[in-house]
N, CA, C and O atoms as CSV, one atom per row, in Angstrom:
chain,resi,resn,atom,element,x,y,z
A,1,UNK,N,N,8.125,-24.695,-1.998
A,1,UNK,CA,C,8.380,-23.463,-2.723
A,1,UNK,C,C,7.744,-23.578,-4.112
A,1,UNK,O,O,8.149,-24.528,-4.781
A,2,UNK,N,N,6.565,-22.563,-4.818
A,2,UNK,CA,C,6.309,-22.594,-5.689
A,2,UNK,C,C,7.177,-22.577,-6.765
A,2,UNK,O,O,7.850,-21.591,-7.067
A,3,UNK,N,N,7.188,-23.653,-7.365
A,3,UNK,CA,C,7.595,-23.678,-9.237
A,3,UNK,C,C,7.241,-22.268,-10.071
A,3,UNK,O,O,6.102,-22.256,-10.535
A,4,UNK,N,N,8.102,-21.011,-10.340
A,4,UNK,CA,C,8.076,-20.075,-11.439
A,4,UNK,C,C,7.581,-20.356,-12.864
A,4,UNK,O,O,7.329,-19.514,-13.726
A,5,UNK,N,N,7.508,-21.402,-12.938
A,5,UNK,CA,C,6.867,-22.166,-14.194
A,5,UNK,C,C,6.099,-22.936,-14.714
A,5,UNK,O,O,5.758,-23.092,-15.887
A,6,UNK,N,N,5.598,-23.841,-13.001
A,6,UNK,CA,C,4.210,-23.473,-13.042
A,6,UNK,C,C,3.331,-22.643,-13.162
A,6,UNK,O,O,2.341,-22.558,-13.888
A,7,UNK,N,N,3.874,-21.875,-12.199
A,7,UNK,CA,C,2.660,-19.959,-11.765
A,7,UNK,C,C,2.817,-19.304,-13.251
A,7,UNK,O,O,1.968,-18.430,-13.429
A,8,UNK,N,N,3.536,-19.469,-14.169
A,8,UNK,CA,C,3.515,-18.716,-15.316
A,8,UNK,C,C,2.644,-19.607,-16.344
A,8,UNK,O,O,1.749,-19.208,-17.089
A,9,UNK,N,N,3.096,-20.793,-16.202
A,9,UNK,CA,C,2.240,-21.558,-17.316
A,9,UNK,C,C,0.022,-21.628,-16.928
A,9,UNK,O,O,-0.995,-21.739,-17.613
A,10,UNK,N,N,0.286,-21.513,-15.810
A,10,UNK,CA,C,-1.371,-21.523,-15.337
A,10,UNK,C,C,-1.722,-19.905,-15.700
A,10,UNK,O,O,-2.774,-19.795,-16.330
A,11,UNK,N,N,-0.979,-18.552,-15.394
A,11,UNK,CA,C,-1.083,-17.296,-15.698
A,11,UNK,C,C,-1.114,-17.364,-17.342
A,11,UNK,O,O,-1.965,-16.711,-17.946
A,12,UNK,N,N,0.084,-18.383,-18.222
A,12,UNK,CA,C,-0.720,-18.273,-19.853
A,12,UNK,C,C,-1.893,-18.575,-20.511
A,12,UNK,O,O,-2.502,-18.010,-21.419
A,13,UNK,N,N,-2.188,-20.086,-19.550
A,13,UNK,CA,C,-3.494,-20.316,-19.911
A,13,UNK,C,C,-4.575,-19.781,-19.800
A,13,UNK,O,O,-5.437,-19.881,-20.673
A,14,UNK,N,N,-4.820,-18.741,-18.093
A,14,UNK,CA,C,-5.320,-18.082,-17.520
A,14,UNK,C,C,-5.514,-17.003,-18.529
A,14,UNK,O,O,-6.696,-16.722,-18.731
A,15,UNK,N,N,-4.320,-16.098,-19.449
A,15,UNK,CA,C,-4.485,-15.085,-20.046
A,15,UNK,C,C,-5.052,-15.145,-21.168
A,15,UNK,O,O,-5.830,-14.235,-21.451
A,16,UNK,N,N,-4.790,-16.403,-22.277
A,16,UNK,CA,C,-5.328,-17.149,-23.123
A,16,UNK,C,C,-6.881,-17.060,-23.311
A,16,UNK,O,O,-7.512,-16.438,-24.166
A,17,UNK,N,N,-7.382,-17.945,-22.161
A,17,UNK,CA,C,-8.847,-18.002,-21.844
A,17,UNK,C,C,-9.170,-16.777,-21.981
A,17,UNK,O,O,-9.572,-16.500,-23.111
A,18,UNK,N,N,-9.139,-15.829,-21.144
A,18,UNK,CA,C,-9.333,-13.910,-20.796
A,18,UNK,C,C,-9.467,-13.520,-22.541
A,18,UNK,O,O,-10.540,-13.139,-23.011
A,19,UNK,N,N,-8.238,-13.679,-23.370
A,19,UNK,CA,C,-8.376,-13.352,-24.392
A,19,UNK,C,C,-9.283,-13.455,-25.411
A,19,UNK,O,O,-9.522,-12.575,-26.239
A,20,UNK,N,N,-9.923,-14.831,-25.324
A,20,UNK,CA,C,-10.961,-15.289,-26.074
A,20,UNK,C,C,-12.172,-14.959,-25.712
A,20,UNK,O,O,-13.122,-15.052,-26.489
A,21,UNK,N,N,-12.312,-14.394,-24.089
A,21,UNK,CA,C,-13.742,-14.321,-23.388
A,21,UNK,C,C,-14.195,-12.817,-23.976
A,21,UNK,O,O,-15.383,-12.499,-23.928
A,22,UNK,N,N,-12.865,-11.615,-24.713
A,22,UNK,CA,C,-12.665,-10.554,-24.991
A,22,UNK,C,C,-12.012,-9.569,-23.965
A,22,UNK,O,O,-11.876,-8.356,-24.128
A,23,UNK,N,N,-11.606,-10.359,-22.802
A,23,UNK,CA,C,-11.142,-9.915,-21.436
A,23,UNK,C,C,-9.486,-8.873,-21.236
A,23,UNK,O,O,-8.922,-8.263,-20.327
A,24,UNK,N,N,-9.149,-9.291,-23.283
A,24,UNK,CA,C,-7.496,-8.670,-22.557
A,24,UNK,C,C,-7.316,-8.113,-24.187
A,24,UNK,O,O,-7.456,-8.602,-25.308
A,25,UNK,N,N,-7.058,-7.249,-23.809
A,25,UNK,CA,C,-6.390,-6.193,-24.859
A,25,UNK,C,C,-5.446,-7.188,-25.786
A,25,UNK,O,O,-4.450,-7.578,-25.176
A,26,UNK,N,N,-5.552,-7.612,-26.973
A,26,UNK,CA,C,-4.700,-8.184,-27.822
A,26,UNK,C,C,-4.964,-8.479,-28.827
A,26,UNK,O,O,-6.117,-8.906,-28.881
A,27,UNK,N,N,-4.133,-8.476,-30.311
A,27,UNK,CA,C,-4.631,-8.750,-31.395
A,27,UNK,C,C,-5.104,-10.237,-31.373
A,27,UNK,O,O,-5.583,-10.631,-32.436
A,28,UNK,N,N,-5.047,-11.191,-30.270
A,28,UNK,CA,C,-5.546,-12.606,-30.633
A,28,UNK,C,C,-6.708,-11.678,-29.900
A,28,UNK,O,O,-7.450,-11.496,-30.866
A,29,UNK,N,N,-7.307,-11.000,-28.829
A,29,UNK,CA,C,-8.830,-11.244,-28.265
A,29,UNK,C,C,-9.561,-10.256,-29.407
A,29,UNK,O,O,-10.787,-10.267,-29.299
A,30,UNK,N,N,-9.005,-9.346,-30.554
A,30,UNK,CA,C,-9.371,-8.691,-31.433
A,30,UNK,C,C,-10.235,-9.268,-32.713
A,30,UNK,O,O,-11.292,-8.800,-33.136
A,31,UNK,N,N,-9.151,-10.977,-33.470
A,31,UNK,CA,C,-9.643,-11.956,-33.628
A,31,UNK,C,C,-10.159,-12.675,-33.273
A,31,UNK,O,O,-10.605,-13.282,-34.246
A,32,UNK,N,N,-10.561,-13.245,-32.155
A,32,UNK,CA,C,-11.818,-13.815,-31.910
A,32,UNK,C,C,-12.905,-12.839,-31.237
A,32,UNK,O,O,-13.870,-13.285,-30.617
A,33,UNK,N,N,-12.707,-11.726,-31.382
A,33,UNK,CA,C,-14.216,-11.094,-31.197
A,33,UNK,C,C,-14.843,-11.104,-32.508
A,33,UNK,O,O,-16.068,-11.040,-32.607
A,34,UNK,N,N,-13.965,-11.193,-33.671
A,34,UNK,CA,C,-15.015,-11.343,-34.771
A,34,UNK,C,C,-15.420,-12.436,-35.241
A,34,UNK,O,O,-16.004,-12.473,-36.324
A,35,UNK,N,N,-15.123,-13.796,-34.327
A,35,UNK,CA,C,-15.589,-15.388,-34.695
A,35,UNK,C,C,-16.369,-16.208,-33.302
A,35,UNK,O,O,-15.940,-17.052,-32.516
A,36,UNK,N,N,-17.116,-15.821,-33.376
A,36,UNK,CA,C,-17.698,-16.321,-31.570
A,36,UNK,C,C,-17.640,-17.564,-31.486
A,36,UNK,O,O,-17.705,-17.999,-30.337
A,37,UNK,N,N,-17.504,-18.560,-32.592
A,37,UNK,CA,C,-17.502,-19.837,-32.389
A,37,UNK,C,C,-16.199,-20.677,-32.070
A,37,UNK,O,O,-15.972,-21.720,-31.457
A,38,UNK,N,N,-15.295,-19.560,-32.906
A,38,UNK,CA,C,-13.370,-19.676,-32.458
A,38,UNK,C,C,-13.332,-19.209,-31.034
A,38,UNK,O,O,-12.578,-19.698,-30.193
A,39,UNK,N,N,-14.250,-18.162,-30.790
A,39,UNK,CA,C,-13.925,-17.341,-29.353
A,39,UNK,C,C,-14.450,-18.621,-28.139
A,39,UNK,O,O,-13.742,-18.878,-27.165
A,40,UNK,N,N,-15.789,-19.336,-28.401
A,40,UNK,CA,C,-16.096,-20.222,-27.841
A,40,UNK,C,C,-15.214,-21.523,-27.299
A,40,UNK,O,O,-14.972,-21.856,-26.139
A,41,UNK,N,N,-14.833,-22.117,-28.518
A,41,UNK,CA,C,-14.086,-23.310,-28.485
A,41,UNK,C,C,-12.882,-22.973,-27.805
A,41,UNK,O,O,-12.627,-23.585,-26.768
A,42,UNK,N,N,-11.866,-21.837,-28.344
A,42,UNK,CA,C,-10.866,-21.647,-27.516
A,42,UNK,C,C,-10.734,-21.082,-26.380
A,42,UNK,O,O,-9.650,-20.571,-26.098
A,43,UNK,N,N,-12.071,-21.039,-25.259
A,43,UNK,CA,C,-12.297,-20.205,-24.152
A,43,UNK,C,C,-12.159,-22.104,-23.668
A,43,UNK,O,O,-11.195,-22.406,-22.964
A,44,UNK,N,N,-13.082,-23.151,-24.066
A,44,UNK,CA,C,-13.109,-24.181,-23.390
A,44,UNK,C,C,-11.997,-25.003,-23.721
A,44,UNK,O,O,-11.767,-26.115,-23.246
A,45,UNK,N,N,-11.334,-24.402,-24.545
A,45,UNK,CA,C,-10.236,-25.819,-24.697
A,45,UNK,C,C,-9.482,-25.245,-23.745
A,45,UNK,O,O,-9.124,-26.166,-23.011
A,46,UNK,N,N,-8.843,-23.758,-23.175
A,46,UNK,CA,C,-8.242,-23.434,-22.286
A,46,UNK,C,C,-8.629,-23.839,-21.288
A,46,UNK,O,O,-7.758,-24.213,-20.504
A,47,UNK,N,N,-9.700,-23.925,-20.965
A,47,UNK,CA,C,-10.277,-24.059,-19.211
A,47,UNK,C,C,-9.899,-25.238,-19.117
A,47,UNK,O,O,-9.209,-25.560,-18.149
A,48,UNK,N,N,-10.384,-26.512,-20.450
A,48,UNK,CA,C,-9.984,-27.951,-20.511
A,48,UNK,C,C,-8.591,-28.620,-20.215
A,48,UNK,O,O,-8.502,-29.723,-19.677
A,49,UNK,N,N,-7.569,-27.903,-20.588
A,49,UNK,CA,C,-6.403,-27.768,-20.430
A,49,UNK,C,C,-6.000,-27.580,-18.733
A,49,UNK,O,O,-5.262,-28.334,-18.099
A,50,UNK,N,N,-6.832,-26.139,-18.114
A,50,UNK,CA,C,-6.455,-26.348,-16.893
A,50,UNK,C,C,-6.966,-27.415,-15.859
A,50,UNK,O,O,-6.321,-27.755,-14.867
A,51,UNK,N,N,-8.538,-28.036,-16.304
A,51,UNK,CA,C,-8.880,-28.979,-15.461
A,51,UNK,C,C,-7.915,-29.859,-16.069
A,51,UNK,O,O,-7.420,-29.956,-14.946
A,52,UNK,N,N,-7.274,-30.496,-16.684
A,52,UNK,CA,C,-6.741,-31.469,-16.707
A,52,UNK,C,C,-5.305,-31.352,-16.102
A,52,UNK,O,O,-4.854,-32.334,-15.511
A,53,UNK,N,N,-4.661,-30.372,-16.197
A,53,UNK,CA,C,-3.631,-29.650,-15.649
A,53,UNK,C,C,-3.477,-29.808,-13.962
A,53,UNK,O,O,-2.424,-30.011,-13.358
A,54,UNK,N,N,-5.208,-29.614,-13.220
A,54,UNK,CA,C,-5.564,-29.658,-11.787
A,54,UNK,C,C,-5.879,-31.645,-11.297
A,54,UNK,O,O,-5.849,-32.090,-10.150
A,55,UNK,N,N,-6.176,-32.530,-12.709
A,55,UNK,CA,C,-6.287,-33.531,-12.287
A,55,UNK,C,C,-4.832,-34.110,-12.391
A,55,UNK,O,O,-4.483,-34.879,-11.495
A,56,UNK,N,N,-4.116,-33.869,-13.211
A,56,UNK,CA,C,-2.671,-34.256,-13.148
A,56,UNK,C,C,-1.981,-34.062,-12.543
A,56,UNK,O,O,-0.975,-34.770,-12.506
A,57,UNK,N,N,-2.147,-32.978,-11.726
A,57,UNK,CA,C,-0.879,-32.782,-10.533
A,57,UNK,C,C,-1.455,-32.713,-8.999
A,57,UNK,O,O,-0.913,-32.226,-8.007
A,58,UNK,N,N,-2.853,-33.423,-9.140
A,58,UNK,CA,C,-3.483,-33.020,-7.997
A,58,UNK,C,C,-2.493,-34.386,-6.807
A,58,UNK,O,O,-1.944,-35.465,-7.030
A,59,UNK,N,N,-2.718,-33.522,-5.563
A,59,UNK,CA,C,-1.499,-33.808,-4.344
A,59,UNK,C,C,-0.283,-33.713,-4.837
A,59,UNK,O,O,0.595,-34.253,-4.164
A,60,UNK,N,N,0.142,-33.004,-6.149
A,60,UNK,CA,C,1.657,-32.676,-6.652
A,60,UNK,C,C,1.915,-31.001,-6.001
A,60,UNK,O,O,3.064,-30.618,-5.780
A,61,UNK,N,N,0.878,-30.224,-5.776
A,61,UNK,CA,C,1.087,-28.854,-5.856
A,61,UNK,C,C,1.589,-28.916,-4.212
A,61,UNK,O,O,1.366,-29.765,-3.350
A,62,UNK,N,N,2.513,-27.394,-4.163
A,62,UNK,CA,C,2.743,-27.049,-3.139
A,62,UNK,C,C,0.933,-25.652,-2.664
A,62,UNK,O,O,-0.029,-25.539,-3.424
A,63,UNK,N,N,1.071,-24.955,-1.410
A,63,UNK,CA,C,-0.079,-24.028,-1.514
A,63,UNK,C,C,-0.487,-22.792,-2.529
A,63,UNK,O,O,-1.639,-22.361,-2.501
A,64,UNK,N,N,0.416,-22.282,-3.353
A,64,UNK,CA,C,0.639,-21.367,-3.604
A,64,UNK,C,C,0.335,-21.444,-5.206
A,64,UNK,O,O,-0.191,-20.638,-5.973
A,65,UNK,N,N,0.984,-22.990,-5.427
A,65,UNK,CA,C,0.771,-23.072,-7.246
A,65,UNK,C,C,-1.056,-23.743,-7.039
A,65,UNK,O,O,-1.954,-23.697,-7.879
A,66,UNK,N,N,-1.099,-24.246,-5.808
A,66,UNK,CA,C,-2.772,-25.132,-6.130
A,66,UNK,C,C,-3.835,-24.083,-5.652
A,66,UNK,O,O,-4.955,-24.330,-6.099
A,67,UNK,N,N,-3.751,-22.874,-4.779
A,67,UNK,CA,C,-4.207,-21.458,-4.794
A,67,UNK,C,C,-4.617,-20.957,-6.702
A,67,UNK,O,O,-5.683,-21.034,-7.313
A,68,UNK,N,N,-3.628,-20.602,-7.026
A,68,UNK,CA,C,-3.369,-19.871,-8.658
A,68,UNK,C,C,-3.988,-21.003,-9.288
A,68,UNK,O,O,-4.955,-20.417,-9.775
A,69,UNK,N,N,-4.135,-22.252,-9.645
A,69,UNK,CA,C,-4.420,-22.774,-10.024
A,69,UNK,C,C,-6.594,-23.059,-9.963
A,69,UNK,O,O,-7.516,-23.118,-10.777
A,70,UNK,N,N,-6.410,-23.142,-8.514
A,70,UNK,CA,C,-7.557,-23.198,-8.373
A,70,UNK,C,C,-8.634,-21.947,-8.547
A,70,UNK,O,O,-9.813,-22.219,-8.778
A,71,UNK,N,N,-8.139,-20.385,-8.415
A,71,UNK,CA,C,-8.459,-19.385,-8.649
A,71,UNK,C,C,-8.760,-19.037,-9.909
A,71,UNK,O,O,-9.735,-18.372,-10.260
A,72,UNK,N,N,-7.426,-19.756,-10.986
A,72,UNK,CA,C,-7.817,-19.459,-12.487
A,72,UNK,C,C,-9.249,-20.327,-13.046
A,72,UNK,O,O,-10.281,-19.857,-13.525
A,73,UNK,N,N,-8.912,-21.621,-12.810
A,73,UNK,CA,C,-10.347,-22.206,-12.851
A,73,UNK,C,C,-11.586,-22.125,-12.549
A,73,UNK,O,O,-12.590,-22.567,-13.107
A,74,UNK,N,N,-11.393,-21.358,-11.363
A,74,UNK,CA,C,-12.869,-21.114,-10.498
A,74,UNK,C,C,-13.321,-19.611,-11.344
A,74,UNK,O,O,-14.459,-19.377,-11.751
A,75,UNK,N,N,-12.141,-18.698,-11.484
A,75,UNK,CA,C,-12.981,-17.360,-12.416
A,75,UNK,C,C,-12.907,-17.723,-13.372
A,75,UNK,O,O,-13.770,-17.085,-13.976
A,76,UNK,N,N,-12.132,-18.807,-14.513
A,76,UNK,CA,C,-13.042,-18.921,-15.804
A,76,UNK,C,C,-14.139,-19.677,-16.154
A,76,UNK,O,O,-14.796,-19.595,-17.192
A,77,UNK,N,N,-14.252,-20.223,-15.466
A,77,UNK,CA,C,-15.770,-21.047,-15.177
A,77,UNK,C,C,-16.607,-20.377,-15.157
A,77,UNK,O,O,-17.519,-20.598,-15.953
A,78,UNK,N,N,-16.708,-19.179,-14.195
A,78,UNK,CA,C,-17.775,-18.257,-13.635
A,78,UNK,C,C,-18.287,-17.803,-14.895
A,78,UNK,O,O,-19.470,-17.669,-15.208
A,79,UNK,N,N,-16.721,-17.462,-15.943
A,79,UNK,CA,C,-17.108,-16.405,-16.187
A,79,UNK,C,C,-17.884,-16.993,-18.046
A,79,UNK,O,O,-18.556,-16.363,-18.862
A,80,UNK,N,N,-17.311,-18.531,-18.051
A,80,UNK,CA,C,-18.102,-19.014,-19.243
A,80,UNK,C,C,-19.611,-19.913,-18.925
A,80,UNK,O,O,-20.461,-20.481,-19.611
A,81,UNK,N,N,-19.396,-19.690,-17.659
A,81,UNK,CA,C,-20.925,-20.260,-17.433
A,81,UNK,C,C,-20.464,-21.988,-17.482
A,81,UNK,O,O,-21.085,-22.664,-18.302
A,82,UNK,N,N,-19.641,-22.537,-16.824
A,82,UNK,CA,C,-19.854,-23.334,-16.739
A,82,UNK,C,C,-19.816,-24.222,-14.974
A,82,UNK,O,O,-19.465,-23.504,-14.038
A,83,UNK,N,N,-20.113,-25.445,-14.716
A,83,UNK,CA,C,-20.769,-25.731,-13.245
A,83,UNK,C,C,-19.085,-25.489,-12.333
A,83,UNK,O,O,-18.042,-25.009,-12.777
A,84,UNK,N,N,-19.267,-25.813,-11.519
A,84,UNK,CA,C,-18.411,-25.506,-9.962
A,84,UNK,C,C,-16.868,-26.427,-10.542
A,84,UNK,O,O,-16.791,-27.466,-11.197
A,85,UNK,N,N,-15.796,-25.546,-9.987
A,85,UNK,CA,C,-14.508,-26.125,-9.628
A,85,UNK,C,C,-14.202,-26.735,-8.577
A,85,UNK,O,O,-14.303,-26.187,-7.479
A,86,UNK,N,N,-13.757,-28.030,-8.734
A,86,UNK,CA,C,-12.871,-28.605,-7.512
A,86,UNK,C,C,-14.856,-29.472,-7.146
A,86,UNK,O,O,-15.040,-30.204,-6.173
């Protein structure tokens, strides 16, 4: 049975990242649209966070949290240009 607190904590980081890429309506993605180098760093320290997040619990997840998990990683990658998940 998925952990509620996992699936939320991978959905903050997930929203986090989005925010910095300019992806989500918010006064933080408002501030870093006017610093691309803040918008930069904190797009990869999020993603960094989740690969390490995916090496730490890897064979810990049930299907459902390593799905969400692997989904958030694989579209913020895409979407900062950086190489393949998993």
């Amino acid at each position: 049975m998925p952990d509620p607190r996992f699936i939320g904590l991978v959905a903050s980081l997930r929203s986090s990242v989005e925010a910095a890429l300019g992806e989500a309506d918010s006064p933080m993605a408002h501030r870093l649209a006017r610093d691309g180098a803040l918008r930069a760093s904190t797009a990869e320290r999020g993603l960094a966070l989740l690969d390490m997040l995916a090496e730490k619990t890897h064979g810990n997840l049930d299907e459902t949290e390593r799905a969400a998990l692997h989904d958030a990683r694989s579209s913020l990658r895409a979407r900062i240009g950086r190489g393949a998940a998993d």
